[in-house]
Backbone bond lengths (Angstrom), bond angles and torsions (degrees), N, CA, C in turn:
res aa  C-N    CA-C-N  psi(-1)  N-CA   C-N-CA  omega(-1)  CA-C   N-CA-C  phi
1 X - - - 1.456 - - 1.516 108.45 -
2 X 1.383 126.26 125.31 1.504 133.76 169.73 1.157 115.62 -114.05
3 X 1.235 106.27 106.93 1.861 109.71 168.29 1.366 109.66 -93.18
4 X 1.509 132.25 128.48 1.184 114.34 175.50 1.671 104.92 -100.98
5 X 1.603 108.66 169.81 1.633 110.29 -170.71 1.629 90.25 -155.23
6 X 1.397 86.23 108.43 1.910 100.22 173.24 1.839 107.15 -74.36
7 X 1.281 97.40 108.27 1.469 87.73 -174.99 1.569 102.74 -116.32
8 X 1.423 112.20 117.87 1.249 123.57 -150.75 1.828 105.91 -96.80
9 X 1.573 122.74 159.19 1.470 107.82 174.91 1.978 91.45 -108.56
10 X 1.567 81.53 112.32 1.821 112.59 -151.48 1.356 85.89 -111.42
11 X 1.419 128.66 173.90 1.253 146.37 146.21 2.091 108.83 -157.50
12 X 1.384 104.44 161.56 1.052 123.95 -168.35 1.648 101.21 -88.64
13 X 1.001 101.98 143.06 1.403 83.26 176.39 1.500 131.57 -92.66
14 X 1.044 112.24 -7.24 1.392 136.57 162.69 1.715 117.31 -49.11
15 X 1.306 117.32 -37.26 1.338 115.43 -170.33 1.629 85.15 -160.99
16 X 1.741 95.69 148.06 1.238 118.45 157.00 1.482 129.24 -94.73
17 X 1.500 125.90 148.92 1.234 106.02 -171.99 2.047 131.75 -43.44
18 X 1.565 90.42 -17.60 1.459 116.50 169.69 1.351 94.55 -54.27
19 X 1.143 114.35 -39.54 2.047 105.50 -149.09 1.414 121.48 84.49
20 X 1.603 101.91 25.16 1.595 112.49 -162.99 1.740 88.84 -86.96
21 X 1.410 131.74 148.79 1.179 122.97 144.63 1.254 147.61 -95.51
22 X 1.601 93.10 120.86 1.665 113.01 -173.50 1.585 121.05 -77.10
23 X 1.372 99.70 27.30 1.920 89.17 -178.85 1.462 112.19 -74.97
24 X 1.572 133.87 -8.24 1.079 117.22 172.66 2.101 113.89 -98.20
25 X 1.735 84.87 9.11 1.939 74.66 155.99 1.450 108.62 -102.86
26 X 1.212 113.22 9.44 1.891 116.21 -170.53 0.986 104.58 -93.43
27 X 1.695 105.95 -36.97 1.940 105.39 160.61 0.692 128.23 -51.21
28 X 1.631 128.80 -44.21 1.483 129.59 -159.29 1.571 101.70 -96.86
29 X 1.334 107.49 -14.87 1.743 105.37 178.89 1.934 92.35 -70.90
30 X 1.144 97.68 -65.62 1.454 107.53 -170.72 2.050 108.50 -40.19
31 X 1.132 115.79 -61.28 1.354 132.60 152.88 1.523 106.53 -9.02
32 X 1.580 92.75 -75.86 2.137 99.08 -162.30 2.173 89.64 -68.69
33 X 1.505 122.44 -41.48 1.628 102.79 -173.37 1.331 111.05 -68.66
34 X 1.849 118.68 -30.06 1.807 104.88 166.30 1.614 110.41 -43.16
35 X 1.137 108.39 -50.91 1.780 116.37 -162.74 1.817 110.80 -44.79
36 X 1.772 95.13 -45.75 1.512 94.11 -169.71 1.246 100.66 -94.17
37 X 1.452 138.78 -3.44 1.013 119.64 -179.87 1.460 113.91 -102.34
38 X 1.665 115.23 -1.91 1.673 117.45 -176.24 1.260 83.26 -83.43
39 X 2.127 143.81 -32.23 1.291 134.06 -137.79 1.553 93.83 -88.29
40 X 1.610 115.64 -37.40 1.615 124.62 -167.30 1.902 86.49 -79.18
41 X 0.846 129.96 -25.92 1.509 103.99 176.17 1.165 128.23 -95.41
42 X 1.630 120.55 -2.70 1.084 117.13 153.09 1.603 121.88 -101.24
43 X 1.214 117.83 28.39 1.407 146.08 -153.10 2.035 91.84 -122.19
44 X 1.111 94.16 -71.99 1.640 90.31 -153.79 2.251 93.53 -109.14
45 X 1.372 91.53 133.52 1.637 103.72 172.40 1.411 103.42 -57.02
46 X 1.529 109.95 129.20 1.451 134.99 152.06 1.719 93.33 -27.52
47 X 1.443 101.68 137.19 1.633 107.25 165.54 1.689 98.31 -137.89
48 X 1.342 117.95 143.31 1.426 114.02 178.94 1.807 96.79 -83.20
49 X 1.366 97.35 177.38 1.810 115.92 -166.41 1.821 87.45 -58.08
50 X 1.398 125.40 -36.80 1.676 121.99 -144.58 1.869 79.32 -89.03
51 X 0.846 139.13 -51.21 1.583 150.14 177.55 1.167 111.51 -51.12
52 X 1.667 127.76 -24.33 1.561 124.39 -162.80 1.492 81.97 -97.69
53 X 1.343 121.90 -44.22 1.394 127.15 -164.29 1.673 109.16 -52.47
54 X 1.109 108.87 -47.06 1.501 132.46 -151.09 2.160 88.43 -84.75
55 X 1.464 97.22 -55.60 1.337 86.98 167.30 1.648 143.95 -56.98
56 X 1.527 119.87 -28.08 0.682 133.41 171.51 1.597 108.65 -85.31
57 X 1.037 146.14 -24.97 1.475 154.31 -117.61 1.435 91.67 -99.83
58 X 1.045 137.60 -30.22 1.800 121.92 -178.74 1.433 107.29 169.48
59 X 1.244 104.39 -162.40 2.252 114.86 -145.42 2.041 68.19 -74.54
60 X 1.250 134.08 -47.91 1.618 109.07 -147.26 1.552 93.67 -55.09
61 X 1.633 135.88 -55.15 1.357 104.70 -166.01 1.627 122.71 -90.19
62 X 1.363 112.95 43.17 1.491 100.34 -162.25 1.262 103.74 -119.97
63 X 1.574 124.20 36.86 1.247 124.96 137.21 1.840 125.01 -86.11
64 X 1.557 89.99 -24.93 1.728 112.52 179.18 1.959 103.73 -71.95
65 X 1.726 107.24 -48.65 1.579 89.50 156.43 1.000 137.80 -88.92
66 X 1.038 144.58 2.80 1.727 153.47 162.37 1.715 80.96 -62.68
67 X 0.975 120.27 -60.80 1.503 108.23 -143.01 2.007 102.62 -73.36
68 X 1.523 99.50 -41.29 1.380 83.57 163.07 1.665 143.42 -94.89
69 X 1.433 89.45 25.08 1.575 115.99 160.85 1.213 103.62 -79.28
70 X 1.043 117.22 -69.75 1.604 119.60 177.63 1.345 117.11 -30.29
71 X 1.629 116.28 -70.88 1.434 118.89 156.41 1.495 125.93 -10.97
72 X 1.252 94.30 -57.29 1.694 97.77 -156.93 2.088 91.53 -74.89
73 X 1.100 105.57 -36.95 1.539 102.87 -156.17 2.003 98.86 -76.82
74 X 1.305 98.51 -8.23 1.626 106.27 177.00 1.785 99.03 -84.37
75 X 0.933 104.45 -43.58 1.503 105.09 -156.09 1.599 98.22 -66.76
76 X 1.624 107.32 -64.88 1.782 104.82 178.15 1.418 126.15 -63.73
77 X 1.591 110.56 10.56 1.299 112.01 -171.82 2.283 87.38 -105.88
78 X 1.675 98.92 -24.77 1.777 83.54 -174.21 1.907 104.02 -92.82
79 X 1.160 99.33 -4.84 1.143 106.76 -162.33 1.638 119.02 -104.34
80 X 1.570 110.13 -55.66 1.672 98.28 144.33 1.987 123.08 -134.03
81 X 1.456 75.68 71.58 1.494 93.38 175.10 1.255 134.80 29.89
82 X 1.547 122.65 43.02 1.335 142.06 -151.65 1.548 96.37 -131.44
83 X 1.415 116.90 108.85 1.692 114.53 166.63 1.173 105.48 -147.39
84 X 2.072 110.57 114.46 1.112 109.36 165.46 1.510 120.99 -97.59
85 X 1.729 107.46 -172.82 1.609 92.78 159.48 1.777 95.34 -168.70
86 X 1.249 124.66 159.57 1.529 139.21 -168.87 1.493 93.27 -102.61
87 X 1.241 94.87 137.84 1.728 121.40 -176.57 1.455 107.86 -146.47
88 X 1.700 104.80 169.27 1.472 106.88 161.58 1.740 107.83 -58.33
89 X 1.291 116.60 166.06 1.374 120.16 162.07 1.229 125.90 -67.33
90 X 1.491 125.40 155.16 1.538 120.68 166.96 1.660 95.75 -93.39
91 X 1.480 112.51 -20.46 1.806 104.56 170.58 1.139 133.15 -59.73
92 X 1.328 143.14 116.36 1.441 127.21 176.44 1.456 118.23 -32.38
93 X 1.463 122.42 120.63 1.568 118.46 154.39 1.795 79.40 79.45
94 X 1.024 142.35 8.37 1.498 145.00 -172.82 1.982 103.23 -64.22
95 X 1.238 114.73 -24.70 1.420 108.58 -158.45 1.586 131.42 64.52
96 X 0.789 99.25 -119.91 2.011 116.30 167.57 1.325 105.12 -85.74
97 X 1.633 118.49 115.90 1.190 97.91 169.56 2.020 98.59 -112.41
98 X 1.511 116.32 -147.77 1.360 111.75 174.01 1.357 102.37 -151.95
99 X 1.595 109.17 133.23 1.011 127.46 -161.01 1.617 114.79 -108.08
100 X 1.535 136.32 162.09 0.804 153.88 149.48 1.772 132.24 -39.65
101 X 0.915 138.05 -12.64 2.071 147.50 -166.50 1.235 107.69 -18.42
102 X 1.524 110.99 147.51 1.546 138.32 147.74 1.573 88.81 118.40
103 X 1.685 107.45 -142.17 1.237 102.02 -161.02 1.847 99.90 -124.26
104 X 1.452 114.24 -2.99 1.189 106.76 -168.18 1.766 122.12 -94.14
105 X 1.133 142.57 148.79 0.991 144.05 142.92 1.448 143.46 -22.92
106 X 1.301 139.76 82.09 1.186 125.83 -165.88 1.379 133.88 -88.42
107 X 1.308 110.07 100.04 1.361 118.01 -169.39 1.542 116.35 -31.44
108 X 1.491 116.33 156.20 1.681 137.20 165.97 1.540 96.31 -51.22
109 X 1.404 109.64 137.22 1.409 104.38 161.32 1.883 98.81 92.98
110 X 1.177 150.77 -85.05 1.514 135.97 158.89 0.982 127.49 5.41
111 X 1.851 108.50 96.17 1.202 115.94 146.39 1.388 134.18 -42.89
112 X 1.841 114.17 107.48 1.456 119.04 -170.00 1.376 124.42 -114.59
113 X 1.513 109.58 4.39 1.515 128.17 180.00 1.307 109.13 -173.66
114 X 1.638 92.12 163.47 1.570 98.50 179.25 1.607 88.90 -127.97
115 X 1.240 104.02 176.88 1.539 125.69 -177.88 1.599 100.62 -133.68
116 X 1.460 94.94 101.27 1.288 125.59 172.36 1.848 119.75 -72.25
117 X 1.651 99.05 146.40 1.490 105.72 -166.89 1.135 141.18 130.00
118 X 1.296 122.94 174.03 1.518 103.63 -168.27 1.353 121.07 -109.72
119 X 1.207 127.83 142.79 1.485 126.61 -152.62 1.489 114.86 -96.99
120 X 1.115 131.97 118.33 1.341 126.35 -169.22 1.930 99.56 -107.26
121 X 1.405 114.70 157.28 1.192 129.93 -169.74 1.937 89.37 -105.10
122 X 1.335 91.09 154.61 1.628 97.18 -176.68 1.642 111.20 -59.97
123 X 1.334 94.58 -30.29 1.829 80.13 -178.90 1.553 116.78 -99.90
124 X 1.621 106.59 21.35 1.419 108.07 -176.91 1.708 122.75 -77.08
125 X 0.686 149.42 145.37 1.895 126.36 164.39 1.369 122.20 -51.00
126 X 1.313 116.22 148.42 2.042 111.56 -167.20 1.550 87.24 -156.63
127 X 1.175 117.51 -19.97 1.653 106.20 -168.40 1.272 151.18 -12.49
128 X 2.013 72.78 -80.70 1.772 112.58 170.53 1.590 108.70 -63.15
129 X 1.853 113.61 -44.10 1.397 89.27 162.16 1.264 157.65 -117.15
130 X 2.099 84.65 51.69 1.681 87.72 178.11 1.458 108.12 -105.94
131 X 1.498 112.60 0.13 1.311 119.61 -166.00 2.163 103.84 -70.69
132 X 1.163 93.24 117.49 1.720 114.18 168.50 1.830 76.32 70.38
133 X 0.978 132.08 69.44 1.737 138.70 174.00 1.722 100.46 -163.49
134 X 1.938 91.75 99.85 1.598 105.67 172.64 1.424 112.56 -89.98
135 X 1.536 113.31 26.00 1.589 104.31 -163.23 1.624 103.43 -117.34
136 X 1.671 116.06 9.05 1.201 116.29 173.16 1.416 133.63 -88.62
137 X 0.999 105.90 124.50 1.778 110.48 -164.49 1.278 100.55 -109.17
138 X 1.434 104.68 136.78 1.717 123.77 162.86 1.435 111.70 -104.61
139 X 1.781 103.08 116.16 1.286 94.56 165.98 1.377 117.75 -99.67
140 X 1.592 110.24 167.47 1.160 128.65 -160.80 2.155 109.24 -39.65
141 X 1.105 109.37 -26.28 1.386 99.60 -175.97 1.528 112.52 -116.59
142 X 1.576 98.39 25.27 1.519 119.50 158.91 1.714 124.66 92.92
143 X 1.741 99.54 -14.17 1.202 124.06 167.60 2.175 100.90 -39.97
144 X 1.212 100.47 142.67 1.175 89.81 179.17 2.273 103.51 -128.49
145 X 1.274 112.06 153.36 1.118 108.25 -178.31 1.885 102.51 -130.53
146 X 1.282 91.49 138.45 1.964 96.22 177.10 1.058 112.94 -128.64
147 X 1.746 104.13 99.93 1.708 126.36 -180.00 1.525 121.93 -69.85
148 X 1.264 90.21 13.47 1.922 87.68 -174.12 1.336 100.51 -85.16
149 X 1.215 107.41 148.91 1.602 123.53 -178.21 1.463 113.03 -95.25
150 X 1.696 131.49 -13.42 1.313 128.76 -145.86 2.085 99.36 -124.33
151 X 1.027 117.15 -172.73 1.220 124.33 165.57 1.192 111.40 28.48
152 X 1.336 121.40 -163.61 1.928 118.76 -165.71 1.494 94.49 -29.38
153 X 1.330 115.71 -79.34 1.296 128.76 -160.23 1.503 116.37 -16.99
154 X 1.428 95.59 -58.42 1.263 94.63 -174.71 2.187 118.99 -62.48
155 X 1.478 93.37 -29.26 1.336 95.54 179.03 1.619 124.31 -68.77
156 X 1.205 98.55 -22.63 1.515 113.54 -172.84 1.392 95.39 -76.24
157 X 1.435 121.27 -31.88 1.538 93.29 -174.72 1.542 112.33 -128.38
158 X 1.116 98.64 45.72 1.968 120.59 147.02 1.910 97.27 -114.24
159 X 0.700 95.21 -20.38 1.749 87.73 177.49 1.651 93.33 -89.25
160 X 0.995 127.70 -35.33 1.779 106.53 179.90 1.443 110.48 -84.66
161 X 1.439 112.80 -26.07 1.357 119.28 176.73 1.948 112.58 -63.90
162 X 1.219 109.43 -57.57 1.214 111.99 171.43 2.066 118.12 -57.54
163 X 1.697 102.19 -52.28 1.787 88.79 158.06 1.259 116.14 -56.22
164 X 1.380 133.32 5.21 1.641 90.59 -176.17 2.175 98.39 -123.74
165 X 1.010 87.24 28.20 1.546 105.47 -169.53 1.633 106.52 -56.65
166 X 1.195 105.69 95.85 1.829 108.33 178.72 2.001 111.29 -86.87
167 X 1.697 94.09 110.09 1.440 105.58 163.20 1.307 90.17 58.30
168 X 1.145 136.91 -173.09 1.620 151.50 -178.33 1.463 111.30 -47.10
169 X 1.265 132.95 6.72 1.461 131.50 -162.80 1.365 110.36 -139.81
170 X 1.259 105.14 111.26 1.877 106.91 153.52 1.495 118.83 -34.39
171 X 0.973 102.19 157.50 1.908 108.55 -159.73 1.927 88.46 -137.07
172 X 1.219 132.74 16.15 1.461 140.39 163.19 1.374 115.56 -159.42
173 X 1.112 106.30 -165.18 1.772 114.33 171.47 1.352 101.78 -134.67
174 X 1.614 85.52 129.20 1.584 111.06 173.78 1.737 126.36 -87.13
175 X 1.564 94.81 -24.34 1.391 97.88 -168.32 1.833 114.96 -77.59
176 X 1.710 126.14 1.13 1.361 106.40 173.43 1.109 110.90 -68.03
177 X 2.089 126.70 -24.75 1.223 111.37 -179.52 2.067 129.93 -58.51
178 X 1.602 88.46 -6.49 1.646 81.72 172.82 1.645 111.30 -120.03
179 X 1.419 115.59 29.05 1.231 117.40 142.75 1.913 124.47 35.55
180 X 1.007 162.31 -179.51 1.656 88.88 -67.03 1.709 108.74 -81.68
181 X 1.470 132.57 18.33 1.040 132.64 139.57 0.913 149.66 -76.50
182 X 2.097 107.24 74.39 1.485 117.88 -176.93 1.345 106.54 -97.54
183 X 1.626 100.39 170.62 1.785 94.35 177.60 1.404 89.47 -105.59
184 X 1.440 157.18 -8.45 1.479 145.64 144.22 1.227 98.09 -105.16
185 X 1.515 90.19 119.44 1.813 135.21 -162.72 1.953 105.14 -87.20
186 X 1.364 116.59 -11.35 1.357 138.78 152.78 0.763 121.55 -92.30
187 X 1.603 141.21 28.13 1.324 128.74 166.61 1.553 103.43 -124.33
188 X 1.011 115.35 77.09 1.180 141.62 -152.38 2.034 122.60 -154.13
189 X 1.644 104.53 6.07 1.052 115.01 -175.15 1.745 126.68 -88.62
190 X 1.465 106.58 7.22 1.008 123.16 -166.36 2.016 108.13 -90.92
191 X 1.298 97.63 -31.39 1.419 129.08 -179.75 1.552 105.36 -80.80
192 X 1.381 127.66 -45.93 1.863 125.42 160.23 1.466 106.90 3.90
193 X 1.210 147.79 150.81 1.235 156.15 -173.70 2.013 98.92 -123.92
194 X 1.501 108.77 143.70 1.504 94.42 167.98 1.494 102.64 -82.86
195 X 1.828 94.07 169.61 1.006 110.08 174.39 1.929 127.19 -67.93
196 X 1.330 133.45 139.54 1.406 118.35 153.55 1.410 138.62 -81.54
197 X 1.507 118.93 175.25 1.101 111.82 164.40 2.181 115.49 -50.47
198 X 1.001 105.31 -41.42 1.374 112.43 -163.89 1.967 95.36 -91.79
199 X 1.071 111.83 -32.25 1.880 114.77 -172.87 1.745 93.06 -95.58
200 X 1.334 133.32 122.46 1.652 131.00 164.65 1.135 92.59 -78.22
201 X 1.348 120.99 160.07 1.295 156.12 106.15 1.861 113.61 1.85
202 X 1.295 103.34 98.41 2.038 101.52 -171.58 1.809 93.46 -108.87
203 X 1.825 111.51 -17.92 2.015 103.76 -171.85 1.482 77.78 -129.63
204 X 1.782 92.14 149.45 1.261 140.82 147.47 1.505 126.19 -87.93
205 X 1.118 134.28 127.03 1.374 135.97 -167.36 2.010 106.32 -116.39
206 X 1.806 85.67 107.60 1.706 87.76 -159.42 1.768 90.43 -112.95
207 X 0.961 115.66 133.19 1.664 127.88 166.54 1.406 102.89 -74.44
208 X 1.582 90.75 133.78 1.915 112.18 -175.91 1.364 103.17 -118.11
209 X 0.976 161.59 147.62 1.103 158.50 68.99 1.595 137.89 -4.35
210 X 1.252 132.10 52.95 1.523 152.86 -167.56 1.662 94.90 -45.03
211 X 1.270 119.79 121.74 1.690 124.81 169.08 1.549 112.07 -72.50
212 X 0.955 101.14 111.88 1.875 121.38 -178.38 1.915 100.22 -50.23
213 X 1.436 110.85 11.39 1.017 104.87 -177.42 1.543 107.35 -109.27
214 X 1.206 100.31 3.80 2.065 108.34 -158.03 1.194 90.47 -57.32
215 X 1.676 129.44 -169.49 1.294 125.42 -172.41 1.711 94.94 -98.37
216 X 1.235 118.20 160.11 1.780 116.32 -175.13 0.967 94.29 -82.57
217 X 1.244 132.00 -54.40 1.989 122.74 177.94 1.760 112.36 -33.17
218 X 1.227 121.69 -13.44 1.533 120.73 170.06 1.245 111.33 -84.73
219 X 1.430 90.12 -54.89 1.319 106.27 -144.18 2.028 112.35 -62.90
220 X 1.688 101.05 6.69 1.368 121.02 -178.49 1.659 109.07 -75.78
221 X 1.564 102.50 -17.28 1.506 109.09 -178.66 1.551 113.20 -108.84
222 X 1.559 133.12 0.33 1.331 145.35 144.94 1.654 112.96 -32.21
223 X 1.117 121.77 85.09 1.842 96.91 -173.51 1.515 86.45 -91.63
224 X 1.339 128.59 81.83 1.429 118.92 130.38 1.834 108.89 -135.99
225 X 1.378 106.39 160.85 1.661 106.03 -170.19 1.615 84.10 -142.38
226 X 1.464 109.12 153.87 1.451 117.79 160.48 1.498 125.60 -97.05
227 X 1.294 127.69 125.08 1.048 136.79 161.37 1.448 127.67 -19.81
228 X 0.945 103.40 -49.32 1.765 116.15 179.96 1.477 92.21 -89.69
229 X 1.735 104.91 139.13 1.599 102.34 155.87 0.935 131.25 -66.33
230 X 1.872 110.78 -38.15 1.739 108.33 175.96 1.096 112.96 -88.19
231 X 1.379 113.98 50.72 1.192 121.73 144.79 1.701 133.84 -89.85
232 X 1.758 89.91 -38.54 1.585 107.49 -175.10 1.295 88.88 -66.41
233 X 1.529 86.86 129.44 1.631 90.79 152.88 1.266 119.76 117.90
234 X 1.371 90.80 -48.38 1.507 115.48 -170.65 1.413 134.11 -90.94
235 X 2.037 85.92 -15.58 1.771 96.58 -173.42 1.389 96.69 -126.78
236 X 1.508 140.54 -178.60 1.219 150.16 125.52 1.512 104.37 -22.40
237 X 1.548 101.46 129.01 1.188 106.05 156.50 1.821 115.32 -73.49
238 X 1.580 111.15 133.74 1.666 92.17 -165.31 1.666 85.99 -123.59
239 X 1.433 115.26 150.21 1.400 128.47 -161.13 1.670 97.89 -156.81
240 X 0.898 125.26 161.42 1.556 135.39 164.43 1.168 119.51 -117.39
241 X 1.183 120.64 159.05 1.848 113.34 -145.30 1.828 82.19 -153.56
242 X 1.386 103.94 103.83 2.064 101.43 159.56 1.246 102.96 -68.98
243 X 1.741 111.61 143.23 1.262 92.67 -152.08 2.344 67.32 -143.47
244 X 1.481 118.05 100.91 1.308 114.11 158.09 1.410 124.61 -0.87
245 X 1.363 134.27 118.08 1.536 123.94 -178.84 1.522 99.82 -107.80
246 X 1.166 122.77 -18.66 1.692 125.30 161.32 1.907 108.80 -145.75
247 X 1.151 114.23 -179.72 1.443 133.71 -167.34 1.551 101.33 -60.02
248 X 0.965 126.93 113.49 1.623 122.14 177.32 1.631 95.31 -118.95
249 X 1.854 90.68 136.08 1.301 99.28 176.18 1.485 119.31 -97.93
250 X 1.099 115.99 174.52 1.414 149.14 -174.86 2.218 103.30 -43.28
251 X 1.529 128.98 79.92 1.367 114.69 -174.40 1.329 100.96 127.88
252 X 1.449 125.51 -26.31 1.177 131.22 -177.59 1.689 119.57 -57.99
253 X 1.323 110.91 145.56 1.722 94.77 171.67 1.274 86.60 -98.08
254 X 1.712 88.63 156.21 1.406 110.48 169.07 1.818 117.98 -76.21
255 X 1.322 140.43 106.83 0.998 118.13 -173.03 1.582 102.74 -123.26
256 X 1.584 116.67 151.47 1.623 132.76 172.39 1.700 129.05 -106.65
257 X 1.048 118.33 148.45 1.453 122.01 142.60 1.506 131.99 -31.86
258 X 1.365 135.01 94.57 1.410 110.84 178.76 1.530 110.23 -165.25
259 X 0.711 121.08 131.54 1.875 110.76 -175.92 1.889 88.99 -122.45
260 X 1.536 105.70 169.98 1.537 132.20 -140.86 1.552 94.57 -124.80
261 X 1.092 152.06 58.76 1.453 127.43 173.74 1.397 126.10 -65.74
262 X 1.518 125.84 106.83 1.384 114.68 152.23 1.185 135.91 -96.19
263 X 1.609 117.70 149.77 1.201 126.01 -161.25 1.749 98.55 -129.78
């Protein structure tokens, strides 16, 4: 039996291993995800839970989401200068890697992905779907997240996405599971390639904590949901945010920190 466990070199953003306090990078993280997430909601029409379903649901509407994939990845690319796009890898044997687009420079410090998925609590079950699943990340305070889009995985979290459905409105985003037509064009951090000896390290992978207070009209473009119900609601929404460690240009893959343990 192989479970794999992406165990990433993560930090909280709250404190550095110093014990220095980072609440004014939690602002500015929090700051740059208001930005893209006020642009995708005035970007893409409100759809109720029966409408997201129907949209996502098969080949009849998936000229209607391609097209407002497109949308969305135009708008946060004129609006806060963020354009990615999926390519072969520059990593050996890398697969898909994710790249840099357009013409601008992306500053040190820029949030450039999220790491999509559903968040399990340490004493939750993850087993069954970490087995032959390299897309599970442990963060630093053991919380665990599973970015796979396919098999259980993927079912488990349209089934938490749909339980946690507030009043007429999705309470996450459903659409990274059908890839590469998402309507948040950053949730796409699960796919990051590690770094090599010969390729550095250009993202940092910093844990956010989202205030259960954000407005719900955003919070439809969050693709993470919790596993547990008493969770919604009750906790921070928690997401991971690649967050630039120097200026990456325009073509570049995005690459991370992360080693694979199987057991």
């Amino acid at each position: 039996v192989r479970a794999c466990v992406r165990v990433c070199v993560c930090r909280h953003v709250r404190r550095s291993n110093a014990g220095v306090d980072l609440s004014e990078q939690e602002d500015d993280i929090l700051a740059q995800l208001s930005a893209v997430l006020k642009t995708l909601h005035n970007s893409i029409p409100h759809t109720n839970p029966i409408e997201t379903q129907r949209l996502l649901g098969g080949a009849r509407n998936a000229g209607q989401l391609h097209e407002l994939a497109a949308w969305a990845r135009e708008s946060v690319a004129v609006s806060n200068h963020l354009l990615l796009r999926l390519g072969p890898s520059s990593v050996p044997n890398g697969g898909t890697g994710v790249f840099m687009d357009g013409k601008r420079v992306t500053a040190k410090g820029s949030v450039v992905a999220l790491y999509p998925g559903t968040v399990y609590t340490p004493s939750e079950p993850i087993l069954i779907q970490s087995l032959h699943n390299p897309f599970v990340f442990r963060c630093a305070d053991s919380l665990f997240i599973d970015g796979k889009r396919t098999g259980i995985s993927k079912w488990i979290y349209r089934s938490c996405a749909y339980r946690d459905v507030i009043g007429a409105s999705m309470s996450c985003d459903v659409s990274w599971l059908h890839a590469p037509c998402v309507l948040n064009p950053l949730a796409v951090g699960q796919i990051v390639n590690n770094h090599t000896k010969e390729l550095e390290a250009n993202v940092e992978y910093l844990e956010v904590d989202i205030p259960s207070s954000f407005p719900l009209s955003w919070r439809r473009f969050i693709p993470n949901v919790y596993y547990g119900a008493h969770c919604a609601g009750q906790m921070p929404i928690r997401t991971v945010a690649l967050v630039a460690v120097r200026d990456i240009h325009p073509g570049e893959e995005l690459l991370s920190s992360y080693l694979t343990l199987i057991t």
